[in-house]
C-alpha positions in Angstrom: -2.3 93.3 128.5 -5.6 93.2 126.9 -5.4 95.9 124.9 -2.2 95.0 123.5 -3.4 91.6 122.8 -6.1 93.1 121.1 -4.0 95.0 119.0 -2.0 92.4 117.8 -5.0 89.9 116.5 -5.8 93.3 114.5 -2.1 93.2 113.0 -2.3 89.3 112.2 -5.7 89.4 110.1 -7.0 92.8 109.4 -10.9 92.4 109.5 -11.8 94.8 107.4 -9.7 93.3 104.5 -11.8 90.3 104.3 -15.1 90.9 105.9 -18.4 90.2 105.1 -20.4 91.8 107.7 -19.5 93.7 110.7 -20.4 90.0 112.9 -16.6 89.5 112.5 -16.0 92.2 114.3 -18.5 91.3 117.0 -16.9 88.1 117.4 -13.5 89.4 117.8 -14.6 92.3 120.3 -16.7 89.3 122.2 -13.3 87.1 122.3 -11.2 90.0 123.8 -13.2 90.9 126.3 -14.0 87.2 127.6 -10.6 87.2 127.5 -9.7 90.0 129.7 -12.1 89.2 131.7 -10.7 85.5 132.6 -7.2 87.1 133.4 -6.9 87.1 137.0 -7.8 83.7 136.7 -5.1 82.6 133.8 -2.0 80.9 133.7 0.3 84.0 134.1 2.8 82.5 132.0 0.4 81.7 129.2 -0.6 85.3 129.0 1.6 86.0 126.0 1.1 83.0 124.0 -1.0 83.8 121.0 -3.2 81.7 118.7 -2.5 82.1 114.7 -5.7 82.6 112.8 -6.4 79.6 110.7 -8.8 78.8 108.0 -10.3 75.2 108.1 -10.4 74.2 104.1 -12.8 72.2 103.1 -12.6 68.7 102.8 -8.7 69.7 103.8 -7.5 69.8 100.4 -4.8 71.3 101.4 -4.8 71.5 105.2 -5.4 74.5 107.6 -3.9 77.8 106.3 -3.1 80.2 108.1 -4.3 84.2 107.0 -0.9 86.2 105.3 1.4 83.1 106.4 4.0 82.0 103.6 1.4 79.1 103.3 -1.1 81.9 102.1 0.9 83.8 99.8 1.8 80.0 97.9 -1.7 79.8 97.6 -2.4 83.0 96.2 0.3 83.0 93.7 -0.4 79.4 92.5 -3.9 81.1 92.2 -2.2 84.0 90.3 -0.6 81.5 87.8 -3.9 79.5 86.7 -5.7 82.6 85.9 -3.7 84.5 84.3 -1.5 81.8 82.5 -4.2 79.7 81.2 -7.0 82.5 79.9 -4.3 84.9 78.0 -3.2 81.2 76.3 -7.4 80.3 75.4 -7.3 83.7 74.3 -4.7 83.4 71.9 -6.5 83.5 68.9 -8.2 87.2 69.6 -5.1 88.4 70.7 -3.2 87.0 67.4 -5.9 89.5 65.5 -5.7 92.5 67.6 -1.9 92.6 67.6 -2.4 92.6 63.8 -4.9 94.8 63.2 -2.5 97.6 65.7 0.7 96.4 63.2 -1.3 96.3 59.7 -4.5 98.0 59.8 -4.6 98.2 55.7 -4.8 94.2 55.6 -6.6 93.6 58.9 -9.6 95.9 58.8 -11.7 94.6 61.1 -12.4 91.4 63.4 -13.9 89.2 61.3 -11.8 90.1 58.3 -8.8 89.5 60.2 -9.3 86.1 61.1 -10.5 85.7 57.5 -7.0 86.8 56.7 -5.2 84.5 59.1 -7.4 81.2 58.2 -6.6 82.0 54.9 -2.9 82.4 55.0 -1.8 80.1 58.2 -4.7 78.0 58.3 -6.8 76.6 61.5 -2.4 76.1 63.0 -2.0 79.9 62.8 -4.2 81.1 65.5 -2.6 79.4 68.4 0.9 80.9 67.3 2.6 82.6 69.8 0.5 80.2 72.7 3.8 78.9 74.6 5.3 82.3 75.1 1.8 83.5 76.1 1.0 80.6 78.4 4.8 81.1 80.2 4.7 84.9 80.3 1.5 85.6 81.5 2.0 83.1 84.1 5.0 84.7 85.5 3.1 87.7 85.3 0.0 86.4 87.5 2.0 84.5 90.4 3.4 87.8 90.8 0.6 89.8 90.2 -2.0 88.6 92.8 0.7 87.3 95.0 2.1 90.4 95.8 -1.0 92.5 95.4 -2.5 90.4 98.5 1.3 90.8 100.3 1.4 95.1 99.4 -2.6 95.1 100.3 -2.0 93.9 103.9 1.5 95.8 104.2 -0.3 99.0 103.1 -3.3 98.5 105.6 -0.9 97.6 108.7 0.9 100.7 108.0 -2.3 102.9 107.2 -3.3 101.3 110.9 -7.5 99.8 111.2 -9.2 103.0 110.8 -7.4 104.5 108.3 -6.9 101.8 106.0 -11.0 101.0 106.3 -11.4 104.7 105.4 -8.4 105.3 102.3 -9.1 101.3 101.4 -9.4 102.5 97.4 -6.0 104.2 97.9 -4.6 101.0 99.5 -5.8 98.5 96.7 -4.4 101.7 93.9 -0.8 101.0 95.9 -0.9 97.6 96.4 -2.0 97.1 92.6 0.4 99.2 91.1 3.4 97.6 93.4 2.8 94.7 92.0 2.2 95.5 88.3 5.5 97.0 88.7 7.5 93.4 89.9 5.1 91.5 87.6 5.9 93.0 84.3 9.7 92.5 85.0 8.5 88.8 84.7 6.6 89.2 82.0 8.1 91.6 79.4 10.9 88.9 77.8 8.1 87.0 77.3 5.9 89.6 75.3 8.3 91.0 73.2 8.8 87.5 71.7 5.3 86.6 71.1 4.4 90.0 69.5 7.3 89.6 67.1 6.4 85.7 66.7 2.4 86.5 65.9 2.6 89.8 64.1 5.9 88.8 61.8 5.6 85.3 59.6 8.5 83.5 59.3 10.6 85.5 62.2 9.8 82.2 64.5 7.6 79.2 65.5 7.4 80.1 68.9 9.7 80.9 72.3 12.1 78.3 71.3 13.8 79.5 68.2 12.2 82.6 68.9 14.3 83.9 71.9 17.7 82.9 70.9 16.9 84.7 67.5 15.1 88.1 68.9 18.8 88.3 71.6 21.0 87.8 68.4 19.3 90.1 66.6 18.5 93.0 69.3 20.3 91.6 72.3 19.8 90.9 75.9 18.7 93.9 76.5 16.5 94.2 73.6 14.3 92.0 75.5 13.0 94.9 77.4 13.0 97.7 75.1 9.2 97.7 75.6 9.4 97.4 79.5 7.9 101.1 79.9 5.5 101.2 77.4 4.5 97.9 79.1 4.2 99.3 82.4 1.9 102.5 80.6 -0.1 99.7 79.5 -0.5 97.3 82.7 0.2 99.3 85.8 -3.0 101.8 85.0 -4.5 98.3 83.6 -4.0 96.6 87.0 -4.8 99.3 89.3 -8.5 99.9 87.6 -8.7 95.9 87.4 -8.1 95.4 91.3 -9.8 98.8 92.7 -12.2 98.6 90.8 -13.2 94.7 91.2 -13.0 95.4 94.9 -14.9 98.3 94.5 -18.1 96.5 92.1 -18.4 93.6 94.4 -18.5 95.3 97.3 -21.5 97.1 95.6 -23.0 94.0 94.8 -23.6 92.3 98.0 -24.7 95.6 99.3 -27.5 96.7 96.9 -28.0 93.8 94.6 -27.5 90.8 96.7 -30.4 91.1 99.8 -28.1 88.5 101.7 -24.5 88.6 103.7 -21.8 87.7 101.3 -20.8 84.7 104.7 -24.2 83.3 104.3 -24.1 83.3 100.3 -23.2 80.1 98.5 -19.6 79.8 97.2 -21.5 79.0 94.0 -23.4 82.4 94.1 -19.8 84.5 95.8 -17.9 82.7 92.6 -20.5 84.1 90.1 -20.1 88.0 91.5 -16.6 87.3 91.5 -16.9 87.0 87.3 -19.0 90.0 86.7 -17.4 92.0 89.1 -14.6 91.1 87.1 -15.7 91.2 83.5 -17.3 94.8 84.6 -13.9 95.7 86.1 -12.4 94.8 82.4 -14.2 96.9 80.0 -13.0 99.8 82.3 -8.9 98.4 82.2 -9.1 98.3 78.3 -10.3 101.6 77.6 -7.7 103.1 80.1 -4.5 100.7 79.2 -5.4 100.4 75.1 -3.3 103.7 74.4 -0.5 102.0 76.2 -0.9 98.8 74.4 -1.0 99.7 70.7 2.7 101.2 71.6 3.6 98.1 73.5 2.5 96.0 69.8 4.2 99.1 67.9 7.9 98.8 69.4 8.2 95.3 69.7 7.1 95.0 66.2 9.6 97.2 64.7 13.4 97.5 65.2 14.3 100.2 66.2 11.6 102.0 66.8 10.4 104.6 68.9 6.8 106.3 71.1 7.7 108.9 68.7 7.4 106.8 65.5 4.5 105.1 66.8 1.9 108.9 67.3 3.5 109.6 64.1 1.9 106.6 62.2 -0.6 106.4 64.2 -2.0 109.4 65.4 -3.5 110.2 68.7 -6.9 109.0 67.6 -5.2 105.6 66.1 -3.7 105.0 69.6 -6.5 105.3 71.6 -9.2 103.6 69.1 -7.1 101.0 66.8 -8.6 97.5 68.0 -10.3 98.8 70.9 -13.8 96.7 70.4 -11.8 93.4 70.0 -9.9 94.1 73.1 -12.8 95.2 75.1 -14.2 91.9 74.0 -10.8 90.0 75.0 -10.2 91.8 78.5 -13.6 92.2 79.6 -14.0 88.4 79.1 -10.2 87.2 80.6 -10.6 89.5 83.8 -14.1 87.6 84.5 -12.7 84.6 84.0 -9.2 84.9 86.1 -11.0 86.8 89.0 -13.4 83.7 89.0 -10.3 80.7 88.6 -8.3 82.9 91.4 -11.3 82.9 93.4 -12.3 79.2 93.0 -8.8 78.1 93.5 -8.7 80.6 96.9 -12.6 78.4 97.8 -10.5 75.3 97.0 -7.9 75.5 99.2 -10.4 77.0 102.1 -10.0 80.8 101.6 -12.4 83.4 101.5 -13.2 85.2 98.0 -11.7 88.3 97.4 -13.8 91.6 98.2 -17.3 91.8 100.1 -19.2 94.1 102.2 -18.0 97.6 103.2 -15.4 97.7 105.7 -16.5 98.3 109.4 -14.1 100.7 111.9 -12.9 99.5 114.7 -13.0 101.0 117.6 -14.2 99.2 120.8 -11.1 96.8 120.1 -8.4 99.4 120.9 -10.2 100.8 124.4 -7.6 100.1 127.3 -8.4 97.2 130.1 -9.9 98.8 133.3 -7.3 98.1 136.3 
């Protein structure tokens, strides 16, 4: 009875997706064992009856919630939609001149020309164009992003089992990443093939409103997502560097930068490696997903168009280079900044931050009760 007891508190809350330090693990083994140990004394018929794992939030905010409960995934979705909806919309303006400088390299020849260009011909107005599509799409895009990615993480690992999924963890945040990206940019891709047109073509729209019905009578419903797999080029190698390797980076930081356990740092000090784990984590998605992206601005741009069209006009050296300082610039700083809303908005509601110490196998957990 012990030992399956023990194994089920392992398949409600995984330790080593979470923990900080291998005291966690202690705990748990020092729980089980007092617990086997009190059987012949126990209420036979309470035996089976098994307490959820809660986290106390502070100052209740929201409540207890408890670990991978529907109440969790809210969180972490709601999470997904502040930090990805609101930094691609502050972000606007960069992403107004890299979309052109893909589209029109002649006239926008670099950064600071470009916006030159734009202030000159659209005025202050003209760099927020394309914001409500932006805000709306990359919202979609986030609640399904990091709400799934924490779902397909802990699916992964209870498949994978403790030991494996603490030893192949990089291969379960690839899977889990990438399942998401793939659900996500279903969300988003409506949404981006508008705003490119909007910001790159003057006069096609104002924004989403008269910009969508237009864009269907013109291409169609379908039209919509004519750039779907050029989009999932772009984000699914994007989002599997961006979550691996964020896991990855902060886990090296409270190991050989920060001299104390991630559980006894301040959630002042655990949001501030939760930004430049991220913003590290972003120069490496831009140079993988830019490629990807210069097609993504290419096709939506141009009816009718194909991948084909796009190497032919631009080259193999165009796609990988053409506005890649600006969107090193842009990424670096938006995945800082979303893994350090989604991780204050996880501290608000009384969760831990994402990523820590190196996971710890465990094995004393799953040794059988003595008869």
């Amino acid at each position: 009875m012990a030992f399956s007891d023990s194994c089920s508190r392992q398949s409600l809350i995984p330790s080593y997706l979470y923990s900080s330090s291998s005291s966690n693990n202690l705990l748990l083994n020092k729980l089980t064992s007092n617990r086997a140990a009190a059987a012949p004394f126990s209420n036979p018929s309470a035996e089976n009856v098994k307490s959820p794992v809660m986290i106390q939030a502070p100052n209740e905010p929201l409540g207890k919630i408890e670990m991978y409960s529907p109440q969790f995934y809210a969180a972490c979705t709601v999470g997904g939609i502040l930090s990805c909806g609101l930094t691609h919309m502050t972000v606007t303006p960069l992403d107004l001149v890299k979309c052109n400088m893909q589209i029109d390299p002649a006239k926008y020849k670099s950064i600071s020309s470009g916006f030159g260009v734009l202030l000159k011909e659209q005025g202050v107005r003209g760099f927020f164009r394309g914001w409500v599509p932006t805000l709306l799409g990359y919202s979609a895009q986030g609640a399904c992003k990091f709400g799934f990615y924490e779902f397909f993480k802990k699916y992964y690992s209870d498949i994978a089992g403790p030991e494996y999924a603490a030893k192949y963890k990089t291969l379960i945040y690839l899977a889990g990443s990438a399942s998401a990206e793939v659900i996500a940019d279903i969300a988003l891709c409506p949404f981006e093939a508008v705003k490119v047109r909007v910001q790159t073509q003057p006069g096609f729209a104002r924004g989403l409103g008269d910009g969508l019905p237009k864009f269907v009578r013109s291409e169609g419903a379908l039209g919509l997502y004519k750039g779907l797999v050029p989009l999932w080029g772009r984000q699914i190698p994007y989002t599997m560097m961006k979550f691996a390797s964020f896991e990855t980076i902060v886990e090296m930081l409270y190991k050989y930068a920060i001299p104390t356990p991630k559980d006894q740092c301040s959630k002042e000090l655990q949001l501030g490696v939760s930004f430049a784990g991220g913003y590290v984590a972003g120069v490496f998605c831009a140079i993988v997903s830019h490629p990807a992206d210069n097609l993504v601005s290419f096709l939506n741009n141009a009816k009718g168009a194909t991948v084909g069209d796009a190497v032919k006009k631009m080259g193999m050296m165009g796609l990988f280079t053409r506005g890649l300082p600006l969107r090193i610039v842009m990424i670096g700083t938006l995945t800082g900044a979303q893994w350090g809303i989604y991780d204050a908005f996880k501290v608000f509601v009384g969760l831990p931050t994402t990523g820590g110490a190196a996971p710890v196998a465990v094995a004393a957990d799953t040794e059988p009760a003595q008869a």
